[in-house]
C-alpha positions in Angstrom: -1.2 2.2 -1.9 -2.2 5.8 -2.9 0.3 7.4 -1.1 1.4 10.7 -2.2 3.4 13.3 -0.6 4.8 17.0 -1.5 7.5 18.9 -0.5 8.1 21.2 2.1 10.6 23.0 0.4 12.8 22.0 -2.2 14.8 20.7 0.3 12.4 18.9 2.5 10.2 16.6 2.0 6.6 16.5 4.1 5.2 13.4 5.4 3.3 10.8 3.3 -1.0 11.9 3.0 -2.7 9.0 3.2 -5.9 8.8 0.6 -7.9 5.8 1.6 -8.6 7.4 5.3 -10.6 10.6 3.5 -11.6 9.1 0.1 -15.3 8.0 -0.1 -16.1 5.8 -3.3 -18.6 8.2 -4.8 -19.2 7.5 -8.3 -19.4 10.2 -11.1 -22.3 9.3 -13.5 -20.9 10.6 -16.7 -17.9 8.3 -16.0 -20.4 5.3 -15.1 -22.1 5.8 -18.7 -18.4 6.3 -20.6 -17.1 3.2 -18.7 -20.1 1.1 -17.4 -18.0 -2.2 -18.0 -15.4 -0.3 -15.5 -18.2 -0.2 -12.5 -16.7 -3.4 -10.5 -13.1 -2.7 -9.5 -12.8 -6.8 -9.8 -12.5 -5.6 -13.7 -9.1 -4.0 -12.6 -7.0 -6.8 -11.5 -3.7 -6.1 -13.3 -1.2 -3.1 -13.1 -2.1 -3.3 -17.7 -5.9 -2.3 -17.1 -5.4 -0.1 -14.4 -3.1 1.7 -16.8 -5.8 1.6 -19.4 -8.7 3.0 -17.6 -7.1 5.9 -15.9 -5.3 6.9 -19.3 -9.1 6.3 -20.7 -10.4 8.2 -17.7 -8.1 11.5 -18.3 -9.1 11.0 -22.2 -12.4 11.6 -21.3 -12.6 13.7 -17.9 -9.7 16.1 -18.9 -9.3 16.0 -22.8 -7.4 19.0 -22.8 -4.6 17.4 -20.6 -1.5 16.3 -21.9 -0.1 12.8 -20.0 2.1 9.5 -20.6 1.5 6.3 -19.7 4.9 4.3 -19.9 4.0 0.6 -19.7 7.9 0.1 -20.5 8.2 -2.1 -16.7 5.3 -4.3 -18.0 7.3 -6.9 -19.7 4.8 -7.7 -22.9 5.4 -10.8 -25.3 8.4 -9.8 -27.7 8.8 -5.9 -26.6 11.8 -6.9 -23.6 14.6 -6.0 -26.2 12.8 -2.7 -27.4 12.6 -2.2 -23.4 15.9 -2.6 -22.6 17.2 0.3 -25.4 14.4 2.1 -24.0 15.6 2.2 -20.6 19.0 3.0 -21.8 17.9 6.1 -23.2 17.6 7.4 -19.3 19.0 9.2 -17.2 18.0 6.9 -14.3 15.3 3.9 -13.6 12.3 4.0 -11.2 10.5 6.7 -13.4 6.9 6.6 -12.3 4.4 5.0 -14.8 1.9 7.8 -15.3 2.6 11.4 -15.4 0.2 14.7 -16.1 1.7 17.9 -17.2 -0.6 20.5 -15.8 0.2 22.9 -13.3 -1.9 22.7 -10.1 -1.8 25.0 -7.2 1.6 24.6 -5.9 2.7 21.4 -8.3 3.9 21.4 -12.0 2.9 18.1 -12.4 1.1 15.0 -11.3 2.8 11.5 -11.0 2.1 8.1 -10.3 3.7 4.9 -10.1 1.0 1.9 -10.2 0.6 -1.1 -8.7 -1.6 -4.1 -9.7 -4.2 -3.8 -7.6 -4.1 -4.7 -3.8 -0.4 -4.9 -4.0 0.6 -2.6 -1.0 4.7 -1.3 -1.6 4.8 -0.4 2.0 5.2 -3.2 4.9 2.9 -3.1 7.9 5.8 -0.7 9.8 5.0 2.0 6.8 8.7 1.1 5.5 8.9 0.5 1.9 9.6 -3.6 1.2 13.1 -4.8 0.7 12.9 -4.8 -3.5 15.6 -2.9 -5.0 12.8 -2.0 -8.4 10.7 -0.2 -5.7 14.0 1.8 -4.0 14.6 3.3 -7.7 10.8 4.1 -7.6 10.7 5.5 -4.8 14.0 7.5 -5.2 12.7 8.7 -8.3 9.2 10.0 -6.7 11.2 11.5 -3.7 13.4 13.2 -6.7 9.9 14.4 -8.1 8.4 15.5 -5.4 11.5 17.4 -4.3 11.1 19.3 -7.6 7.5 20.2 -7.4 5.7 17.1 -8.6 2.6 15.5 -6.4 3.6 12.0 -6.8 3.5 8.5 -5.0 2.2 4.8 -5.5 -1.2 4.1 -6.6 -3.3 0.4 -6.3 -6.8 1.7 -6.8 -8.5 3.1 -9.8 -11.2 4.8 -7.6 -9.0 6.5 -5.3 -6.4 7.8 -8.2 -9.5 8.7 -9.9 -10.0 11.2 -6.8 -6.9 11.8 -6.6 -6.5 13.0 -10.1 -10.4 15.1 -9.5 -8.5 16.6 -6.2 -5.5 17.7 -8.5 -7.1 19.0 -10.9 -9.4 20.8 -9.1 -6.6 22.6 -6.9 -7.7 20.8 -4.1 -4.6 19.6 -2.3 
């Protein structure tokens, strides 16, 4: 749910920042021309096109920017046994599904695990839900963020959109 944290120190890690209390949805025209068939977020209903427009949005926004989008968790017709020797290629699972490689400020790197929209990770209490998937996630975004990474979850292509602005922009 657009929940992203930093470190301390590299041995601490600082409590969660929550986006959605600060984050206005102001729209950016030149993105409204590029994507005008992106304007209602009802267009945004699975985890796929969320990946999709935000790798279209840092295309366009950020050319220069290097990033990966690994859809590998996205379990497309005929591509589970290509997924599999994939996965065992790594060192560990729960790597996040979008990551930037530009320096910001303090980070090396921005990185995001996304949800299909208006799935929250979190229960009501702020713990994360009982799903062993989302432990490895998590773990691995702790890991990250331990490291020097801004990451956490993301659910909402207008407030990762600011959050990717904010990064980029050294505003964090």
């Amino acid at each position: 749910m657009g929940q992203f944290r930093k470190a301390k120190d590299s041995r601490e890690v600082k409590a969660t920042l929550e986006f959605y209390d600060d984050l206005t949805r102001e729209s950016d025209g030149t993105w409204q021309r590029a994507f005008g068939h992106m304007k209602r977020r009802a267009n945004l209903d699975s985890e796929a096109r969320l990946h999709k427009h935000l790798a279209q949005y840092l295309k366009m926004k950020y050319p220069g920017v290097r990033f990966t989008s690994n859809m590998e968790g996205e379990r497309l017709a005929g591509a589970y046994v290509q997924g599999q020797r994939v996965s065992n290629l790594r060192s560990h699972r729960g790597i996040p599904d979008m990551m930037i490689f530009k320096r910001s400020g303090d980070y090396v790197g921005l990185a995001i695990e996304l949800k299909k929209p208006g799935y929250n990770p979190y229960r009501k209490d702020g713990k994360l839900k009982a799903d062993e998937h989302l432990r490895e996630q998590k773990d691995y975004i702790d890991y990250l963020i331990v490291e020097g990474w801004y990451a956490g979850f993301g659910n909402d292509f207008e407030v990762l959109k600011k959050v990717i602005d904010n990064y980029m922009n050294s505003k964090f």
